[in-house]
MINU-860943 format. One record per residue (C-alpha): residue number from 1; residue in three letters; z, x, y. Coordinates in pm, 1 decimal, decimal comma. Layout:
REM MINU-860943
node n->NUM res->ALA w->Z u->X v->Y
...
***
This chain:
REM MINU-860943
node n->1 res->UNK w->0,0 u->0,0 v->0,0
node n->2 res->UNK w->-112,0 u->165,0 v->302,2
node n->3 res->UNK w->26,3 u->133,4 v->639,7
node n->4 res->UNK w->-245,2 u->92,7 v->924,1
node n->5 res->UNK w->-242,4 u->156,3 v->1286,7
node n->6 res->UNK w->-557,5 u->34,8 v->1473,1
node n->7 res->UNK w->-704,1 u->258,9 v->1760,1
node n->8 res->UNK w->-556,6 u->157,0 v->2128,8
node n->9 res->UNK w->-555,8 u->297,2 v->2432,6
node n->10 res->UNK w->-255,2 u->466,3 v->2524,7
node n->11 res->UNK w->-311,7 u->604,4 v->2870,7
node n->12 res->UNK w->-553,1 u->746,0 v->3101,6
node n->13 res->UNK w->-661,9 u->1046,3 v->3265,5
node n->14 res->UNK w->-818,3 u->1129,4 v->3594,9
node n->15 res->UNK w->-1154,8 u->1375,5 v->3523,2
node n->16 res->UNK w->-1356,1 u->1387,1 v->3887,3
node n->17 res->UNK w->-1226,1 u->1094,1 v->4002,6
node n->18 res->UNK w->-1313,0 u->914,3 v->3705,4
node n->19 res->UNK w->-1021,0 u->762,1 v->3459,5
node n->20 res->UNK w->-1115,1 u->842,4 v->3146,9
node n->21 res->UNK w->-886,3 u->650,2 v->2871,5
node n->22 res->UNK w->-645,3 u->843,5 v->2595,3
node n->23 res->UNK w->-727,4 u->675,2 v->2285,4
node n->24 res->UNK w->-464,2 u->697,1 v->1975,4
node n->25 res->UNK w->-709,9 u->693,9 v->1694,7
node n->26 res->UNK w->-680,7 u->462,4 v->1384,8
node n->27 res->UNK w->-472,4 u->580,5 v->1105,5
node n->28 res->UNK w->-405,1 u->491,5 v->726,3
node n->29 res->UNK w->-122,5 u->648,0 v->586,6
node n->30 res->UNK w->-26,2 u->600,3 v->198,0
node n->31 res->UNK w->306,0 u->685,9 v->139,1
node n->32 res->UNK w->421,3 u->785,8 v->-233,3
node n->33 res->UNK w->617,9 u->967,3 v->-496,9
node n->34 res->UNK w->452,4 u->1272,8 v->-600,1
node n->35 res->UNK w->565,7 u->1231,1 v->-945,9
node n->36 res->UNK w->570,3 u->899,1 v->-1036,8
node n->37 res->UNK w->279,4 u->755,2 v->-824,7
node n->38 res->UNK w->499,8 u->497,6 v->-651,8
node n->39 res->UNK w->405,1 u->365,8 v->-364,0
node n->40 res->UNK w->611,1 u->256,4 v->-49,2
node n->41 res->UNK w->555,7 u->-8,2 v->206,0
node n->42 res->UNK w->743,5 u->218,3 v->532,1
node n->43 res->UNK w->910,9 u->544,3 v->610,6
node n->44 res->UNK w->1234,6 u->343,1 v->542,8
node n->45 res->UNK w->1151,5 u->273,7 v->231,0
node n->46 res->UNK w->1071,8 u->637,5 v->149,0
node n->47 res->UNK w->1402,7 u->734,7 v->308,7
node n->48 res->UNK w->1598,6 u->478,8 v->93,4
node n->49 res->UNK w->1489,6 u->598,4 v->-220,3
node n->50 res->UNK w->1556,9 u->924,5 v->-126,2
node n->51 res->UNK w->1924,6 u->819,5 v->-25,9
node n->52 res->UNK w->1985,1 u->636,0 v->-295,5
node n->53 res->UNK w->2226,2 u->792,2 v->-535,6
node n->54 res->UNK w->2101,2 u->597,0 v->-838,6
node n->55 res->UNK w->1710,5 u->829,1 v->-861,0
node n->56 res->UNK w->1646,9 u->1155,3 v->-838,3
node n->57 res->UNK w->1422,2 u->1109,2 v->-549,9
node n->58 res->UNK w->1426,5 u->1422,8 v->-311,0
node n->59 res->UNK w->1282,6 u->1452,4 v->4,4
node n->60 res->UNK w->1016,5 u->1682,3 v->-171,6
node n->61 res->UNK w->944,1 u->1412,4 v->-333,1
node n->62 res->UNK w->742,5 u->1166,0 v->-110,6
node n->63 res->UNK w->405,6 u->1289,0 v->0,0
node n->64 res->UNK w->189,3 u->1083,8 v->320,2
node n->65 res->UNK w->-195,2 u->1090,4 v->257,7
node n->66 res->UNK w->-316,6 u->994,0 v->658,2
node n->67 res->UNK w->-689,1 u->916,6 v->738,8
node n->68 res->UNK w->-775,9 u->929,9 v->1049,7
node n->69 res->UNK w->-1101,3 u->787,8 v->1183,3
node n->70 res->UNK w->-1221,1 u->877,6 v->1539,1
node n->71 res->UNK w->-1473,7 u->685,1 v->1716,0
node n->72 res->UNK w->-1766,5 u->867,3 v->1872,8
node n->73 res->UNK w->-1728,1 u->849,5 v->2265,5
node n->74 res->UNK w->-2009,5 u->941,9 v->2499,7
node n->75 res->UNK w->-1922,0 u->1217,9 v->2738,1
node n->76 res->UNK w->-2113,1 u->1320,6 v->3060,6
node n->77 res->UNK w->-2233,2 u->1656,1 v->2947,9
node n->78 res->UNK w->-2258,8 u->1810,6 v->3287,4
node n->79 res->UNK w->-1923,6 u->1949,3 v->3284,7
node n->80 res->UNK w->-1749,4 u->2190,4 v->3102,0
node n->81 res->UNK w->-1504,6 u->2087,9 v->2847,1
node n->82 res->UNK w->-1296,1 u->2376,6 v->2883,1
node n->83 res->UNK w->-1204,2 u->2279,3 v->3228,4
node n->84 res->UNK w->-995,4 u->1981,8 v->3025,3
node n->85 res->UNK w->-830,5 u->2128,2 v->2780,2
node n->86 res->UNK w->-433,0 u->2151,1 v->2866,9
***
């Protein structure tokens, strides 16, 4: 069971007087047990089983699997990206 965040905008930026939005991409994240395949539906749930006295769950146990998929953006390709980069 995967947990998805959708792409939003988060922000924006002036570039020559122009705001240019900060987008948080979209992400799918698949949180599970290395061992025994099992899947969780949150961090929490992850963190409980860990917590829980009654497995043998360790934190090196649970492994995240994250996709993220960017959307092309058009850029004005008369200026330099370098000037942008923090």
């Amino acid at each position: 069971m995967a947990i998805k965040e959708e792409a939003k905008i988060i922000g924006y930026r002036d570039m020559d007087g122009q705001q240019v939005p900060i987008i948080r991409c979209a992400t799918e994240t698949k949180i599970y047990h290395a061992d025994s395949g099992k899947e969780y539906d949150s961090e929490e749930a992850a963190k409980a089983d860990v917590d829980d006295p009654a497995t043998s769950t360790t934190a090196e146990h649970i492994k995240r699997d994250v996709k993220v998929t960017v959307e092309q953006q058009k850029i004005n390709m008369d200026r330099t990206c370098n000037k942008y980069r923090e």
